[in-house]
C-alpha positions as CSV (number, residue, x, y, z in Angstrom):
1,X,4.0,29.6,6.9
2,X,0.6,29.4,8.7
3,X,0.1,28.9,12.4
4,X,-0.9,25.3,12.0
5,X,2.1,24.5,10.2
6,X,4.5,25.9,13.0
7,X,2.6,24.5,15.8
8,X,3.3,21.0,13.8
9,X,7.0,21.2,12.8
10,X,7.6,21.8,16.5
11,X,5.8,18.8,17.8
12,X,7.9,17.0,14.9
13,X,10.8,18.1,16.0
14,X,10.1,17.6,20.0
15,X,9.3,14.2,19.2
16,X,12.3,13.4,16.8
17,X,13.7,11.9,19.0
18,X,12.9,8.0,19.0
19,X,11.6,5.8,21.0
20,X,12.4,2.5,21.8
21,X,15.8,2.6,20.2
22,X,17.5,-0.9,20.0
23,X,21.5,-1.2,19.5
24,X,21.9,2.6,19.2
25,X,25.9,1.9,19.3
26,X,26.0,-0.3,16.2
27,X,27.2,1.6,13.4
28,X,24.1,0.8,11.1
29,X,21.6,1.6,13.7
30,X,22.9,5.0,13.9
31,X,23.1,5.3,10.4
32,X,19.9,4.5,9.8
33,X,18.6,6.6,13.3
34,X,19.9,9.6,11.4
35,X,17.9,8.8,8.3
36,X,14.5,8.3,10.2
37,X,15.1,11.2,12.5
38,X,15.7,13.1,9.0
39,X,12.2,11.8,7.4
40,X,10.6,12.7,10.6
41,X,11.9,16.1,10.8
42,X,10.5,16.9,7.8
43,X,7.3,15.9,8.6
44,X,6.9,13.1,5.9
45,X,7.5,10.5,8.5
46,X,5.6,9.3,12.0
47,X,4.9,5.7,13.0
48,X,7.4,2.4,13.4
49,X,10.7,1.1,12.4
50,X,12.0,-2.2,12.9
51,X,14.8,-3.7,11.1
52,X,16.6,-6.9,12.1
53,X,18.8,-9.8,10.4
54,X,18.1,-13.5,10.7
55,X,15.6,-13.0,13.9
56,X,18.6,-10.3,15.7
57,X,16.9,-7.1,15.9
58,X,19.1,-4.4,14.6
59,X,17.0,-1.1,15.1
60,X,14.0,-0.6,16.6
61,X,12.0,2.3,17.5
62,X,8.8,4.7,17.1
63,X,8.7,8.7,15.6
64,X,6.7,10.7,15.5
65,X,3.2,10.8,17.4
66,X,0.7,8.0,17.9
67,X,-2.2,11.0,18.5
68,X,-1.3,14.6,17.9
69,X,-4.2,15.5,20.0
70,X,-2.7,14.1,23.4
71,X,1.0,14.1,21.8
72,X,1.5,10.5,22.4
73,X,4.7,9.1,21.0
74,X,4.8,6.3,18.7
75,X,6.3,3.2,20.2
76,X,7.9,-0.1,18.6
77,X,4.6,-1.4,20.5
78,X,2.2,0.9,18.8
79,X,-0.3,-0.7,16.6
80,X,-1.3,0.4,12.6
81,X,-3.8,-0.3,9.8
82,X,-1.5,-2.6,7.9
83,X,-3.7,-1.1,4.6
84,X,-3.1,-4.1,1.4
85,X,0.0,-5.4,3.5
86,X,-3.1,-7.3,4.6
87,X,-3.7,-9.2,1.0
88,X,0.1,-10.9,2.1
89,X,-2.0,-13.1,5.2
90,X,-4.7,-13.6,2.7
91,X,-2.1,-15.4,0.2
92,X,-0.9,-17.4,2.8
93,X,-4.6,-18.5,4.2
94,X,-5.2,-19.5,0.7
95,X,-1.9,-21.1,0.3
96,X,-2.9,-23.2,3.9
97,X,-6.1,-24.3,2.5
98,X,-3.7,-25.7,-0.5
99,X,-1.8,-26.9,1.2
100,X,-4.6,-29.3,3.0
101,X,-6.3,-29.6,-0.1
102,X,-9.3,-28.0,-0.1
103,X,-8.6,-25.8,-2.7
104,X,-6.9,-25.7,-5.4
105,X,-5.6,-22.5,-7.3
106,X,-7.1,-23.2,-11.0
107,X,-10.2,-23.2,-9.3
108,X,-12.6,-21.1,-10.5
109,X,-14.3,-18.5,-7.9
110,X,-17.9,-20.6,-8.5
111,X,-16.9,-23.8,-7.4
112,X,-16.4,-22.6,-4.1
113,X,-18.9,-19.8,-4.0
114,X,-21.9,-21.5,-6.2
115,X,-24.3,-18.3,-5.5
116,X,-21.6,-16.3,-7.1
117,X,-23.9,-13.5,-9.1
118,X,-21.4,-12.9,-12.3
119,X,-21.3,-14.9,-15.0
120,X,-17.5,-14.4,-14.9
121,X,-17.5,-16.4,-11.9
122,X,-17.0,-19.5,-13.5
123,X,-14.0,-18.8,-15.5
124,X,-12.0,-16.6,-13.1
125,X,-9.8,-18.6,-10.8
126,X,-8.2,-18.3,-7.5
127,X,-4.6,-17.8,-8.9
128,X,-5.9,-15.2,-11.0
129,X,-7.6,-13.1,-8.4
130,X,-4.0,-13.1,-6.4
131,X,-1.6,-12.3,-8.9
132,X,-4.4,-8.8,-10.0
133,X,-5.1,-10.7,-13.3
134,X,-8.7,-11.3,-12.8
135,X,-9.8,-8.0,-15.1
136,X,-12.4,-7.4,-12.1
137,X,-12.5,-3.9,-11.6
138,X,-11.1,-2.0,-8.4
139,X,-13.5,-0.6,-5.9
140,X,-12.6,3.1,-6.9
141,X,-14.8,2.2,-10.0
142,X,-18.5,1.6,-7.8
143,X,-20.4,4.9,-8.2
144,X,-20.6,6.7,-5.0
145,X,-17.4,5.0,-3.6
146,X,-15.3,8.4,-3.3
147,X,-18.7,10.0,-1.7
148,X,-18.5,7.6,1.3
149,X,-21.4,5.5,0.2
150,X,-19.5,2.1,1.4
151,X,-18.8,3.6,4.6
152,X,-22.5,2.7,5.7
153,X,-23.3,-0.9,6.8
154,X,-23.8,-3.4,4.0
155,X,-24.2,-6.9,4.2
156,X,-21.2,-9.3,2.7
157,X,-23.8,-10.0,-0.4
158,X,-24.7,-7.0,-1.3
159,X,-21.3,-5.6,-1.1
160,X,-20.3,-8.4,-3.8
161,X,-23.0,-7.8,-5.5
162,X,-22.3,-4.5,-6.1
163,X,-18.6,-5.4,-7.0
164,X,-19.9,-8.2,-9.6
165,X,-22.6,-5.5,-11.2
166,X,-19.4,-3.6,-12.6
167,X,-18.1,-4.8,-16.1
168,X,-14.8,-6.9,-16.2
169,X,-12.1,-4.2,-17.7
170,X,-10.2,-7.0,-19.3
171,X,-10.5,-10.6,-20.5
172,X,-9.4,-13.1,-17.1
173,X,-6.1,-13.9,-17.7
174,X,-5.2,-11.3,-20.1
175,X,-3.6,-8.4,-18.6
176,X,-3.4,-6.8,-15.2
177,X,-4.9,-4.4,-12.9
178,X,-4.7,-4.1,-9.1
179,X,-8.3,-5.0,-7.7
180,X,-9.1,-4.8,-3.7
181,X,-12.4,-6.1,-4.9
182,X,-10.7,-9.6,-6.1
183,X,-9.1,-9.9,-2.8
184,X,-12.6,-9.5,-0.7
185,X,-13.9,-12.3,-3.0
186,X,-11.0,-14.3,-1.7
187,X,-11.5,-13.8,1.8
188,X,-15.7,-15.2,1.1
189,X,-13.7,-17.8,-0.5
190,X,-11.6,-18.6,2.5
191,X,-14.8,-18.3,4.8
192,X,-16.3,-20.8,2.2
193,X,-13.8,-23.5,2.1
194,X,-13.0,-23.3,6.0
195,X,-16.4,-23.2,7.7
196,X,-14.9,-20.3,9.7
197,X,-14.7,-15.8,9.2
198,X,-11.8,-14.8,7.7
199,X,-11.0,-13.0,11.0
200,X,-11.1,-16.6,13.3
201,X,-9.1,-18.5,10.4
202,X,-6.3,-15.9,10.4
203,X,-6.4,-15.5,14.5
204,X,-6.2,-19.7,14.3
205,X,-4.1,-20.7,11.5
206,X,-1.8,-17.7,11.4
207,X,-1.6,-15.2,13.8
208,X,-1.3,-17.7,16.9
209,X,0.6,-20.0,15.4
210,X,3.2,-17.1,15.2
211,X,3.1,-15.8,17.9
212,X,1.8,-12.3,16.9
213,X,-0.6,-11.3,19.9
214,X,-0.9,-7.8,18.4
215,X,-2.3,-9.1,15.0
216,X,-6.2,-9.2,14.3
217,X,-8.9,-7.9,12.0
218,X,-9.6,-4.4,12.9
219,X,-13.1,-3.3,14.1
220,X,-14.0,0.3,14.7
221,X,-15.9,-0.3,18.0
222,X,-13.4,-2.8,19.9
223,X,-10.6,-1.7,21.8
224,X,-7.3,-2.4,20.5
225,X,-4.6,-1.6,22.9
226,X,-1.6,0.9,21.4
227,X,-3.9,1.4,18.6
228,X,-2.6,4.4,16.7
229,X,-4.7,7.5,15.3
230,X,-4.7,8.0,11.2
231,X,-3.9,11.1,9.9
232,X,-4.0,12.7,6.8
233,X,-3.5,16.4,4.8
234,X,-5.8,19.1,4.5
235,X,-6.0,20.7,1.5
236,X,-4.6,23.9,3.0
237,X,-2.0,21.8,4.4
238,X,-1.0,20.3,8.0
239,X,-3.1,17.5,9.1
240,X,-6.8,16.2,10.3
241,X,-8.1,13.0,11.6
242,X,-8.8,10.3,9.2
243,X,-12.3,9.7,8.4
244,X,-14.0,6.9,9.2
245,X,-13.6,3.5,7.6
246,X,-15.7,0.4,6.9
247,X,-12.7,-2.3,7.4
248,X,-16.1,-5.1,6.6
249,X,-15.4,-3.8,3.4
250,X,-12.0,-4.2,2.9
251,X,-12.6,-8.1,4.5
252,X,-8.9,-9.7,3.6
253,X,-7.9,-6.7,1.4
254,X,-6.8,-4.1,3.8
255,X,-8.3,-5.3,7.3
256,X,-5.8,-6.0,9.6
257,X,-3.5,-4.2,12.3
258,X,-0.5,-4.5,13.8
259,X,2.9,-3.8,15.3
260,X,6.8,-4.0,13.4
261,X,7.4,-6.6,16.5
262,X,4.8,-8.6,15.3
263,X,5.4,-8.3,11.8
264,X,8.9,-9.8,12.8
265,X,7.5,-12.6,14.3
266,X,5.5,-12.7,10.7
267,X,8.5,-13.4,8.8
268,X,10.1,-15.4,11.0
269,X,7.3,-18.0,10.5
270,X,7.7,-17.7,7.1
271,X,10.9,-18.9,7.4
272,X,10.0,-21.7,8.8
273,X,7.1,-24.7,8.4
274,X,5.5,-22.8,11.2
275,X,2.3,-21.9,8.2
276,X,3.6,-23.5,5.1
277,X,5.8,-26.1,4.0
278,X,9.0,-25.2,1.4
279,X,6.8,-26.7,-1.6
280,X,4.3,-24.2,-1.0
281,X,6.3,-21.4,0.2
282,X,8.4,-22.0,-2.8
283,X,5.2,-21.6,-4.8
284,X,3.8,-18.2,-2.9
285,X,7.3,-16.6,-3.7
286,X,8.0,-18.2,-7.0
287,X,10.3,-15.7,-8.5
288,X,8.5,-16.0,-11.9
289,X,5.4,-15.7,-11.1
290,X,4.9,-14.6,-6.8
291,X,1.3,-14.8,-5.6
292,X,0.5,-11.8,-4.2
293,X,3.9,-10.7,-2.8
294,X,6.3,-8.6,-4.6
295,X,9.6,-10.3,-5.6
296,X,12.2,-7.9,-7.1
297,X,15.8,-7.3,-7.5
298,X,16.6,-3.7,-6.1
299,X,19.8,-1.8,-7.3
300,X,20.7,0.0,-4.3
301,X,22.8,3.7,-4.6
302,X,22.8,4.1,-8.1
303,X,23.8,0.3,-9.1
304,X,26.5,-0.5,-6.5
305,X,24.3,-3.1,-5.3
306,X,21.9,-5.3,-6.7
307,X,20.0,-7.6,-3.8
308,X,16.7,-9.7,-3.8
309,X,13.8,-8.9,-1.8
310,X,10.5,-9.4,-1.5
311,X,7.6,-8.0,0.2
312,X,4.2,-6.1,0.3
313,X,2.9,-2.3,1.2
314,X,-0.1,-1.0,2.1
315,X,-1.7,2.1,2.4
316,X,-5.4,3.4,3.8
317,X,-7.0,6.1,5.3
318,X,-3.9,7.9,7.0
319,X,-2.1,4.4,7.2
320,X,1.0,3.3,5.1
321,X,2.9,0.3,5.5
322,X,6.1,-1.6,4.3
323,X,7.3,-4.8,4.7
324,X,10.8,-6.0,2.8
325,X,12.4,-8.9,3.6
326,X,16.0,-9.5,1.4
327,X,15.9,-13.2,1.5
328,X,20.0,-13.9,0.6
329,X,21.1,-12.5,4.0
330,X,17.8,-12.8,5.8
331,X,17.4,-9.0,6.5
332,X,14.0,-8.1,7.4
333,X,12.6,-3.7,6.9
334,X,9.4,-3.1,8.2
335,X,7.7,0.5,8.5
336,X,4.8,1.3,9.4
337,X,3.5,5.1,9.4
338,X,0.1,6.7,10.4
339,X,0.5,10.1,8.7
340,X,-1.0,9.5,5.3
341,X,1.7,10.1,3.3
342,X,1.7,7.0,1.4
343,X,3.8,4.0,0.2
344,X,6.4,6.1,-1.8
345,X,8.1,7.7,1.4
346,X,8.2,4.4,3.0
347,X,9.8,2.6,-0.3
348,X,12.4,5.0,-0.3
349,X,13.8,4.7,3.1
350,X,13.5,0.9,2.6
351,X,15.5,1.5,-0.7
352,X,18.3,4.0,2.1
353,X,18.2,1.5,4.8
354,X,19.0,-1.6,2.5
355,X,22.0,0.7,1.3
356,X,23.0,1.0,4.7
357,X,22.4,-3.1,5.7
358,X,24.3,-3.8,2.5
359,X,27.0,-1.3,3.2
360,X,26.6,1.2,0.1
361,X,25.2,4.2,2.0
362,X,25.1,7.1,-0.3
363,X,24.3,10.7,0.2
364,X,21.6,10.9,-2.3
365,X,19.3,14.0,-3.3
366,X,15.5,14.1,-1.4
367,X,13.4,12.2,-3.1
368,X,10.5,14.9,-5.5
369,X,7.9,12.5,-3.6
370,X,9.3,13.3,-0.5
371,X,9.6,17.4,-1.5
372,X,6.3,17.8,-3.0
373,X,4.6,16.2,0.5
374,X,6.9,18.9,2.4
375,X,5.4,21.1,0.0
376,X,2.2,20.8,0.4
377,X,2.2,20.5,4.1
378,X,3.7,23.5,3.9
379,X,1.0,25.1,1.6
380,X,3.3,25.3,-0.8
381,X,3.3,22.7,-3.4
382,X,2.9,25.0,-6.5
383,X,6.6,26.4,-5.5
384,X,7.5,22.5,-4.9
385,X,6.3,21.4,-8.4
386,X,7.9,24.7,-10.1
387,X,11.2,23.8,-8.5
388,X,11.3,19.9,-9.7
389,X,10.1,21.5,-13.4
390,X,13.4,23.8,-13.4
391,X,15.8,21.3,-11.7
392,X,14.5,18.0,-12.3
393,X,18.2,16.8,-11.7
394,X,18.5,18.1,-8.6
395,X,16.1,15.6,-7.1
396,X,15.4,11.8,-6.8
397,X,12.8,11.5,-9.4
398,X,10.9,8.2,-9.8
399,X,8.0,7.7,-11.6
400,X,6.0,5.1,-9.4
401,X,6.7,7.2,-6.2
402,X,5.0,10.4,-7.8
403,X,2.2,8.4,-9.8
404,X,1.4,7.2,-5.6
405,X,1.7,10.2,-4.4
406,X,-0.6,12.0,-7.2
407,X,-3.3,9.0,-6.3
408,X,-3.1,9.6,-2.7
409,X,-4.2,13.3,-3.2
410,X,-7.1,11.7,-5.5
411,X,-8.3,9.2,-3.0
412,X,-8.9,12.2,-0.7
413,X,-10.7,14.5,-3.4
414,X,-8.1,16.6,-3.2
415,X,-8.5,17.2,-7.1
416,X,-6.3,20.4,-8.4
417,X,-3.4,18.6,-6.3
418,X,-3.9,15.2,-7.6
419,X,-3.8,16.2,-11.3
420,X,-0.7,18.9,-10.5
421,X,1.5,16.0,-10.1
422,X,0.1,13.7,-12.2
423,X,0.4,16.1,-14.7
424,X,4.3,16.6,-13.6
425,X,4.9,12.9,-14.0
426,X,3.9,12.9,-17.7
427,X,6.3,16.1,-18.6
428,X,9.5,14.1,-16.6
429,X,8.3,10.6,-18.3
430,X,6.6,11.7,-21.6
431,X,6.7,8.1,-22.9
432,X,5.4,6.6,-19.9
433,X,1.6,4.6,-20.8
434,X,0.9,4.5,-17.3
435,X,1.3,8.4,-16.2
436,X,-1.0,9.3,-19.1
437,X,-3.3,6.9,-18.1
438,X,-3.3,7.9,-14.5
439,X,-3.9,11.5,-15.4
440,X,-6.5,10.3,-17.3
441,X,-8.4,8.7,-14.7
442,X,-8.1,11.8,-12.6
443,X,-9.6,14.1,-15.1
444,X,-12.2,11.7,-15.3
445,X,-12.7,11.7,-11.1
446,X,-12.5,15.4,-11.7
447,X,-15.1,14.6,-14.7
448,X,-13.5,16.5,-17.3
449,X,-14.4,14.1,-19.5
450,X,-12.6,15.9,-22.6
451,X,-9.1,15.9,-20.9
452,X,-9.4,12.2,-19.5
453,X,-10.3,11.6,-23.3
454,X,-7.1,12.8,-24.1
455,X,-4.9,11.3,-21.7
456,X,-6.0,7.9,-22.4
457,X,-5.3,8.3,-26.2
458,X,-2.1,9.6,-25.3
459,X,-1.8,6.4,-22.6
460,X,-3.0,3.7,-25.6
461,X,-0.5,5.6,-27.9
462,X,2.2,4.5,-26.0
463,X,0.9,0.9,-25.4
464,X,-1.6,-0.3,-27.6
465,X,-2.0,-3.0,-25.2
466,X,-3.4,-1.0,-22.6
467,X,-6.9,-2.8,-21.6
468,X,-8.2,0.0,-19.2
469,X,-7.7,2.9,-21.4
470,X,-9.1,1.0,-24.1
471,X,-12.4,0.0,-21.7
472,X,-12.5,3.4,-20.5
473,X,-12.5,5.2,-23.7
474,X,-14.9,3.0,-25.5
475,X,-17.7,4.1,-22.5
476,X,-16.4,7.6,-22.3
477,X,-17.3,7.7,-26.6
478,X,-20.5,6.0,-26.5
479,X,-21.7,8.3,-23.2
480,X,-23.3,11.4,-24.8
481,X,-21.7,14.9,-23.9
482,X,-24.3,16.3,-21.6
């Protein structure tokens, strides 16, 4: 193990213990103290953890360091990058602005933004930019993104510009694909329809109606109080200080911060008529058809429980973020982490603590998510993958958490890793359309254009309705081999 990996399995391990600890006696607060104190241990865990029932706070505490370089605990105060958790306060602004009818959401993005420079502008609507059905493409597509050309100052039209000069990947309405890019054109169309910035219309309309004083849009150069440092892996393994992001950018997509107390403030309002009335919150939740939030059933430990819940995640630059509520018994997780490890960790322990709020605890195995990041902290992830390929039983295997974890390590250029575990999820899921396609588009970050070729065959094989790999593949055949 190298040095750097000692020195920060020890400051793990000092700093197990937590902080801010609410109800430690109560017999699921213990339970579920031993389950973060686990997670942290192994180093795939730092930040917040609040969980509560009907408003009564049930745990609540901080792991885990706030800044490794002063070896400042985490607190239940502490305050994170909330990440796309963010595009849940931008469904709600929009839902207000329904609500007192200036807008509507079959509106199409033009009527409200008349200078909008795409054609598609008049056909895509509102609803269709918050449920990801818009076909406008992701951010990850604008050349020069991944070499840190949108971390330079750019005004709000040139940015959306840039966004609209990209080619739809699918026909509006037709199919879906996540797009942070259609969630910055809401927030112009919030600014639009308000007369205010999306910052003073969530500080007046939602934030201080709540209550949440710890809630704002984040800006590199102010000083937030109990702000915590972002962290991410090296590619040797351990950890480094997050690079520096443009939250302009990510305007009502991934812009805002805060702390699990506020976030339990957050869904006690929504509880309530506090930001929306029960026609409209019935309408942002619809289970049919949510706008913006997740709405699931969960089977918790291996189907002895099936629950409701509903909820968003988010993940940036060294930040990751949950927030569950389980509607039925009003029981509200929220974690929030600042050690880059992404959303899969965090879904699990949601997935472990609802077990334990539900009262079906069950000693599973470690999640391969959750191994493979111990891995490569370690700098050993090749011995982490070749274990999961010989005893794939032996661990918690799910597809989604591994496909995140594979597109963490390809946000961060970390290319051999990224396509290692892509590459895993296709052999445990060989007839999954999605893990070919995901390996796909890392052979073609990578640009190994023959392989990403391949992949997204093997992807449209599976689903012949598959719009991206059909978009992608039709440019990749009529772009000459250089």
């Amino acid at each position: 193990m190298p040095w750097f990996s000692i020195k920060f399995f020890v400051a793990v391990v000092i700093l197990s213990i937590p902080v801010g600890a609410a109800h430690a006696d109560d017999e699921p607060a213990v339970a579920i103290e031993a389950l973060i104190k686990r997670a942290a241990e192994h180093g795939v865990f730092s930040g917040s953890v609040l969980v509560a029932q009907k408003g009564r706070v049930i745990y609540r505490a901080g792991h885990g360091l706030a800044n490794r370089e002063w070896h400042q605990p985490n607190s239940p105060e502490t305050v994170f990058r909330l990440g796309s958790l963010t595009k849940s306060f931008t469904a709600v602004a929009v839902m207000q602005l329904v609500q007192s009818g200036k807008l509507n959401l079959d509106d199409p993005i033009q009527k409200h933004l008349p200078q909008f420079p795409a054609a598609y502008g008049k056909q895509v609507t509102i609803r269709q930019l918050l449920t990801h059905q818009s076909g406008i493409s992701n951010y990850t597509r604008l050349p020069g993104w991944f070499e840190g050309r949108y971390k330079q100052p750019i005004a709000d039209a040139d940015f959306l510009k840039a966004i609209t000069e990209l080619p739809l990947e699918f026909e509006p309405g037709q199919g879906r694909r996540y797009s942070n890019a259609g969630y910055f054109i809401l927030g112009k169309i919030i600014e639009a329809a308000s007369g205010m910035s999306y910052a003073d219309f969530v500080k007046k309309h939602i934030t201080t109606p709540a209550g949440m004083t710890h809630t704002q849009h984040e800006s590199y150069t102010r000083i937030i109080p109990n702000r915590a440092d972002g962290y991410q892996w090296t590619a040797g393994g351990g950890y480094r200080n997050e690079h520096y992001l443009n939250t302009e950018v990510f305007m009502a997509a991934a812009s805002l911060v805060s702390s699990v107390d506020d976030l339990l403030k957050w869904d006690q309002a929504l509880y309530s008529d506090k930001l929306l009335n029960q026609a409209n919150r019935s309408v942002l939740f619809a289970p049919a058809a949510p706008l913006s939030w997740e709405v699931q059933t969960r089977s918790l430990a291996d189907g002895a429980k099936t629950v409701k819940s509903v909820g968003y995640n988010g993940a940036v630059m060294g930040f990751s973020s949950m927030f569950t509520r389980f509607p039925e018994e009003r029981f509200l997780v929220v974690l929030l982490s600042n050690n880059g490890t992404g959303y899969q960790t965090l879904d699990s322990l949601t997935q472990q603590i609802a077990a334990i709020l539900y009262g079906v605890p069950q000693s599973k195995p470690l999640p391969a998510a959750y191994v493979l990041t111990q891995a490569f902290l370690e700098s050993n992830l090749t011995k982490g993958l070749a274990k999961i390929r010989q005893n794939p039983t032996s661990y918690d295997i799910d597809e989604s958490r591994l496909n995140s974890l594979g597109y963490r390590f390809l946000e961060f250029r970390l290319m051999d890793q990224a396509v290692a575990v892509l590459a895993l999820n296709t052999t445990l899921f060989p007839k999954s359309a999605n893990a070919f396609d995901s390996l796909g588009e890392a052979y073609l970050v990578g640009e190994d254009r023959e392989k990403a070729m391949l992949n997204y065959q093997k992807s449209l094989a599976l689903d012949p309705q598959n719009h991206n790999a059909k978009a992608i593949l039709q440019r990749l055949n009529q772009t000459p081999t250089p």
